[in-house]
N, C-alpha and C positions, 0 to 999 in steps of 0.2 A: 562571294562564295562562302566567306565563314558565316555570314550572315545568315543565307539559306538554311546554313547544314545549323547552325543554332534555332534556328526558326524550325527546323525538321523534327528535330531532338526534342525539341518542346511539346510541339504537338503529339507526336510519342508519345510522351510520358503523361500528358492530358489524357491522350485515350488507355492508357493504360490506368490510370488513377480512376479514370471511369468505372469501366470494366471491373477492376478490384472493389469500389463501392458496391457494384450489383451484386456481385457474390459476397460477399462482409456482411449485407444488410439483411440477405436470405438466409446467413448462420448466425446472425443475430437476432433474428426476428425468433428464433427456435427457442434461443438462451433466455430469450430478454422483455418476448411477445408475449402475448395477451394467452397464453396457454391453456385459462382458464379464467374465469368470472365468477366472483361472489358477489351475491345481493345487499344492499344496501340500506338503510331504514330509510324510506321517503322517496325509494327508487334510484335507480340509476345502479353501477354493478363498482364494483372493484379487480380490476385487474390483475391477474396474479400466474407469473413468469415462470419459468421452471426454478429460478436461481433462488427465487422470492419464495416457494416451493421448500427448498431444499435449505434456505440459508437461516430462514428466522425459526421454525421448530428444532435445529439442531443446533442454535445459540442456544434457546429457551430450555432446549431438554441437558446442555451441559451448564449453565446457569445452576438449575434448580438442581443437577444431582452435585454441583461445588459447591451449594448453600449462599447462593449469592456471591461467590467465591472473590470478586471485583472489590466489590463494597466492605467483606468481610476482613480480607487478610490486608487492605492496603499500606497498611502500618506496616506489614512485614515486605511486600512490595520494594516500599521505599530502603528498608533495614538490607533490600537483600544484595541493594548498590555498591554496599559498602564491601560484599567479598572478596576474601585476599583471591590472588591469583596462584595454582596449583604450581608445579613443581614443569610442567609440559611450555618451553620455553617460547614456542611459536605459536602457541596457544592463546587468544583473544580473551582478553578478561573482560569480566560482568560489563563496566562501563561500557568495556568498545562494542561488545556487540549491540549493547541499546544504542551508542553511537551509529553504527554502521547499518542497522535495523531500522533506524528513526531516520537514516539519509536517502532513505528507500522510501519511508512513510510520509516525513514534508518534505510537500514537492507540489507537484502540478493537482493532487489529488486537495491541498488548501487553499492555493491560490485561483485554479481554474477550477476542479472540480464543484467546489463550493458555489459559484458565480452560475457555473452548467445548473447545475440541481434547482436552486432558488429562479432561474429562466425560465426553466421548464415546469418545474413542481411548486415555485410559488413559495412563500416565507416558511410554510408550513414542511417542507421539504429537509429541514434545518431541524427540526425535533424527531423526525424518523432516523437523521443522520445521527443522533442520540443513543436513538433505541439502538441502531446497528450497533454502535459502541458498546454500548452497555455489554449487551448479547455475546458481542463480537470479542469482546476481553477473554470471556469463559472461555470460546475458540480458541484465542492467542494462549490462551494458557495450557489447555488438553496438546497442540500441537506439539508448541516448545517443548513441553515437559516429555513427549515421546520421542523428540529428536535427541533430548539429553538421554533418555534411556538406551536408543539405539544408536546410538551414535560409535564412529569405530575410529581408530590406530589413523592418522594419515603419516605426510612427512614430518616428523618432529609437534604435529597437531593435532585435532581430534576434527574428522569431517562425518557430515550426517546431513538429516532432514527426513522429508517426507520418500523421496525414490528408496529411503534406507530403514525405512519401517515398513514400508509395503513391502520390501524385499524381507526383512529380518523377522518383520514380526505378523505381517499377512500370508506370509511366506510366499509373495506372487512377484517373481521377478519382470514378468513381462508389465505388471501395472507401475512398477520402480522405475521400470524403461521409457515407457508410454509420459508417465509423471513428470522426468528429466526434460523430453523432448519437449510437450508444455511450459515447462518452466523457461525453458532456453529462448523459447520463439517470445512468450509474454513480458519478459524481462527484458534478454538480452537486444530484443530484436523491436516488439511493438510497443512497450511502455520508454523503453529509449527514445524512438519516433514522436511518442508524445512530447516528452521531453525537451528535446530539441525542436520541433514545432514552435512550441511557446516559448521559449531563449529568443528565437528569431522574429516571431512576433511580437516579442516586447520588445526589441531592441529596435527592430523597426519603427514601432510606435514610437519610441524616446528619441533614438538620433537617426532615421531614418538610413541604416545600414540596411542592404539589398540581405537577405534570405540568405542566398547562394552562397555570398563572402561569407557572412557569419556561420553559417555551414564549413565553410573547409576550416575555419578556426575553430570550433567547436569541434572538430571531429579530430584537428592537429591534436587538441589539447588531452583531449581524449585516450587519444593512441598511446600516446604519451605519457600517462597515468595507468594505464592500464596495464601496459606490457611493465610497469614496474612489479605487480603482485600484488597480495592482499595487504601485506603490512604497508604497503606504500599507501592502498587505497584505504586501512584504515586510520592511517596519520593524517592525509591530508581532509579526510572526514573529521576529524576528532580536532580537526582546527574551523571547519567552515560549517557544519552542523552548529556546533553551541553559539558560534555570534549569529550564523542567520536566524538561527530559532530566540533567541532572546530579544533579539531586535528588534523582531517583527512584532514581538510577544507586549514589548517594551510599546514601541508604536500604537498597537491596534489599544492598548489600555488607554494610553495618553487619548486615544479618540472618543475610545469610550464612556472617559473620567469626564472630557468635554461634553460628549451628549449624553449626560447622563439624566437629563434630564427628561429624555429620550426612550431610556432602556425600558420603561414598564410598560409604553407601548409597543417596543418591538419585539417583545417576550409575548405580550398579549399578541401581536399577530401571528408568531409563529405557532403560538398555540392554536390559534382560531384557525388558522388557513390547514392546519393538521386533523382539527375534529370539526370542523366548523357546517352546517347546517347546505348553508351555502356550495361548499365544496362539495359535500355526499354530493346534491342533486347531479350539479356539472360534472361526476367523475374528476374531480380536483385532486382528493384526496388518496384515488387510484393513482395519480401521477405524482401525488407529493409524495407516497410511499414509496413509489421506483424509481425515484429520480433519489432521496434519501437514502436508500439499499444502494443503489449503484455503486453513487458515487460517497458514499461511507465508506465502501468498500474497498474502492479504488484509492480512498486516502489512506486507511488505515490497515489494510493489507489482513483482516484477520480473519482465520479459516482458509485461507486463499494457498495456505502452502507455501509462501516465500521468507517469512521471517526465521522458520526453525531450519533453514539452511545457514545463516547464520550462528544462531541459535546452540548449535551443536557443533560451534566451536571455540563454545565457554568451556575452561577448566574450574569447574566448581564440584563442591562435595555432598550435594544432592541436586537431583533431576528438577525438582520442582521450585530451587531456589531460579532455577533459569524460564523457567512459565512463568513466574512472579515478574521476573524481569518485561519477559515481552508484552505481561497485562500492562504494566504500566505504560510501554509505549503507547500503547492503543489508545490509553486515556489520554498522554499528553497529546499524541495528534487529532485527535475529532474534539475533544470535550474542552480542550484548550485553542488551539491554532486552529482548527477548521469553525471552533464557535467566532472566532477573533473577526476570522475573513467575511463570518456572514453577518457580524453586526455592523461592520465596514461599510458591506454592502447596502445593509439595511438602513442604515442611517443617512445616507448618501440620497437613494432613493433611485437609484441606475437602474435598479435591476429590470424597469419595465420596460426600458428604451430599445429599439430595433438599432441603433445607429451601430453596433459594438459585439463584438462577442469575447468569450474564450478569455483572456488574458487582459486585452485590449478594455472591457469592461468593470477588470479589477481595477485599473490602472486611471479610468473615468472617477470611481468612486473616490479613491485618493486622490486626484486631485479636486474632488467636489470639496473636501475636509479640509485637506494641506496645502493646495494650491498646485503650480505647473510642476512641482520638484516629485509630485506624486507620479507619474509617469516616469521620468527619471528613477524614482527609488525601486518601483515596482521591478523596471526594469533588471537595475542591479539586483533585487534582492530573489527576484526568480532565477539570475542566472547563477547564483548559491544554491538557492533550494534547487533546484532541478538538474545542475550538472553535481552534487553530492547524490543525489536519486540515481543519474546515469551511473556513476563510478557502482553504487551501493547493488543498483542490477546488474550488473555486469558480473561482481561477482558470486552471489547466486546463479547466473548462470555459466560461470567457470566451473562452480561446486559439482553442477550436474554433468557438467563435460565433460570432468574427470571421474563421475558414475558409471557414464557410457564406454567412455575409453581412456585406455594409459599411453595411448598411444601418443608421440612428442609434439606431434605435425598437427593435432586436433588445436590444443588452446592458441597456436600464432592464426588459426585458418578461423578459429571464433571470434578473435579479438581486433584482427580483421573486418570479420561479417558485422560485428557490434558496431567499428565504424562508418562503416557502406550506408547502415542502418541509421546514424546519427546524422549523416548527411542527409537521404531519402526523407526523414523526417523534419528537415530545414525545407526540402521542397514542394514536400507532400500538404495539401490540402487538412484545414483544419477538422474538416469530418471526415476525412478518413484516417487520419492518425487517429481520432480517438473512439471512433467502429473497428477501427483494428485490436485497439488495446480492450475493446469492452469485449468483442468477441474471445477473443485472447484470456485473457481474465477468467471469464465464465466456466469453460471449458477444463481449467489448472485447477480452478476451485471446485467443480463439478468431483474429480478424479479426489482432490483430497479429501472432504468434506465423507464422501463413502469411506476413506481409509480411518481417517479419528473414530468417527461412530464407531466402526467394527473393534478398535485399540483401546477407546477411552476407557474401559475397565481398567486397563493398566495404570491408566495418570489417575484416576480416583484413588487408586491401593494407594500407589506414590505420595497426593495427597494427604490420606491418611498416619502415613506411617512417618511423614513428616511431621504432622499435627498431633502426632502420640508422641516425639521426640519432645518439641516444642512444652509440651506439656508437663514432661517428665522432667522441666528444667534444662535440655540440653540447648544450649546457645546455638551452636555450630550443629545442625543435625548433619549426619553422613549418611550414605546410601553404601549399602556392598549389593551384588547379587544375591547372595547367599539369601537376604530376605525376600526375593521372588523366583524360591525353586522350579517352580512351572516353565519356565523361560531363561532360567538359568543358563541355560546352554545357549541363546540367543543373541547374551548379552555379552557383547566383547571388554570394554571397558570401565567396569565396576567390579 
């Protein structure tokens, strides 16, 4: 009898996991489809998305009005780690938020995303995920810097983001609204699923733990971190962020010192298979671009709206010392850790093989290097990176939850749903947990990406008026109001 009713349950959720691919694929195919065709020299077209559309002319157009802004300030970047923490007691200082920001950003989007991209779009896929960065810093930096500007009073803290500049400073509450809701489903709900997908699929691979188990422990542990709050979730980040990140960082070098003999050919392919003669014809280089865009994006979260939730709840004495902060995330996750994972990969020489996907195929390439212990490591070292990502979106979409409502009964019935969710994606199928998260994704970044455009005049003044401090000799610059009377009245906390 239980047998049945297990057996019933299953097929359930089969048909239903179906059924959710058919619709996923037809709102993805909108985001993420062929929307449009540019020509090629030598024939064949380039593919080009709405996301692809909308994402690379409005890096390029806030690049060039911050002056290279990435490349230019990153001295000051690094300088601006070191700010003391303000006087606001429950307020997140400089470190923690690029802590708790970077436990969002490595995750599934270095270890798996990296592996996806180079599958689908080929070595050449890996110098697009570049440009994103590059491009994408500028983003990280216009967002933050307007989360710090609008950002408002919470409990004993300073809470903000993107739902609180479209309210404050586009003055459109319903797009503040709209903004939250995406955030909540992307984060708390379909990059979770991703998340926990691949915990379970590596675990499985290494010690051959059923899904299901590793699901209700991952969702215990879960629960259980969560309902402690944000200073719980960013203590116990601010211990499992620096050693996974160093580790891995520490690891992928030691491979790459070893094949270093190796490296000028794998630079030369990624560059070749990105411009390469060959690819125009095939439409290569239409796929190395969208697989590159995606999944950049997907590691390094910039323009997407989820870091300046964060973000804006630094206590620092200018807006712009906290944009500096989240450019630098941006770098160390794509141009550092996501380069790591694709020389791994490259070196190894996986990435052509049909036997593997997803998680599974990282986990091939280390042990091609290190031996059987590579599957084991991957293991362990994803389930750092990616349950630090879980805790890190969760609370981004606690931020929004409490945008939507003050009501008591909302955060235990969210943090709930976040665990339903972490389970769901122990069972859920590896293409639809991450047709869910892309759809997901596009859609948050869609909504923000309109809101900066319309605002970035502000984090340019901001910019400036930092750079004329800077200038004048002052070490510490400070922001008040006072020097942006236009909006004056906008701004609650300066």
């Amino acid at each position: 009898f239980i047998y049945k009713i297990k057996k019933k349950l299953y097929t359930t959720f089969r048909r239903i996991q179906i059924n959710m691919v058919k619709l996923i694929e037809t709102v993805y195919n909108f985001l993420w489809g062929d929307l449009l065709t540019a020509p090629l020299p030598g024939g064949g077209t380039l593919p080009l998305s709405l996301l692809v559309i909308l994402l690379i002319p409005t890096g390029f157009y806030f690049t060039i009005r911050t002056r290279f802004l990435p490349i230019r300030l990153f001295k000051d970047m690094v300088g601006a780690l070191f700010e003391k923490k303000g006087d606001e007691k429950s307020a997140l200082s400089v470190i923690q938020t690029l802590i708790v920001s970077t436990a969002t950003r490595v995750g599934m989007g270095n270890l798996v995303g990296v592996v996806a991209a180079i599958s689908a779009g080929g070595a050449g896929a890996v110098f697009w995920m570049w440009v994103i960065a590059l491009f994408g810093a500028s983003s990280a930096f216009i967002e933050s810097t307007l989360a710090q500007l609008y950002k408002v009073h919470g409990h004993n803290s300073f809470v903000g983001g993107p739902a609180y500049y479209m309210k404050k400073g586009l003055k459109q509450p319903w797009m503040g609204v709209l903004f939250a809701f995406l955030l909540i489903f992307t984060f708390g709900f379909a990059f979770n699923s991703v998340q926990s997908n691949t915990i379970c699929a590596a675990f499985e691979e290494a010690f051959n733990i059923p899904p299901s188990l590793m699901g209700v422990i991952l969702t215990s542990l879960t629960l259980i971190i969560i309902f402690g709050g944000i200073q719980r979730i960013a203590k116990v980040s601010s211990i499992i962020v620096p050693v996974m990140a160093l580790g891995y960082i520490f690891l992928s070098l030691f491979i790459v010192i070893v094949n270093a003999k190796h490296l000028p050919e794998v630079i030369e392919l990624i560059i070749a298979n990105a411009f390469g003669w060959e690819q125009a014809l095939s439409g290569g280089i239409g796929m190395a671009l969208m697989q590159g865009i995606k999944r950049g994006l997907f590691s390094n979260e910039a323009g997407m709206g989820s870091a300046p939730n964060v973000a804006a709840s630094a206590d620092v004495t200018h807006p712009v010392k906290q944009g500096l902060i989240q450019t630098l995330g941006v770098f160390t996750d794509t141009l550092v850790i996501c380069t790591c994972t694709a020389f791994i990969i490259l070196f190894s020489g996986v990435a052509s093989t049909k036997e593997a996907n997803g998680i599974k195929l990282t986990q091939m390439a280390l042990n091609n290097e290190i031996g059987n212990i590579g599957t084991i490591y991957v293991a362990v070292a994803i389930l750092f990176f990616a349950y630090s990502s879980i805790l890190g979106n969760y609370y981004y979409g606690e931020a929004n939850v409490r945008y939507i409502t003050h009501r008591k009964w909302a955060i235990p019935i969210y943090r709930i749903a976040v665990g339903g969710m972490v389970m769901f994606g122990a069972l859920a199928s590896l293409e639809l947990a991450w047709s869910l998260a892309d759809m997901a994704m596009g859609f948050m970044t869609i909504c923000n990406l309109i809101a900066i455009t319309l605002l970035g005049k502000y984090a340019f003044r901001l910019l400036e008026d930092y750079r004329i401090q800077k200038r004048n000799g002052v070490k510490n610059p400070v922001f008040t109001k006072d020097r942006m009377k236009d909006i004056e009245n906008d701004l609650e906390c300066w």
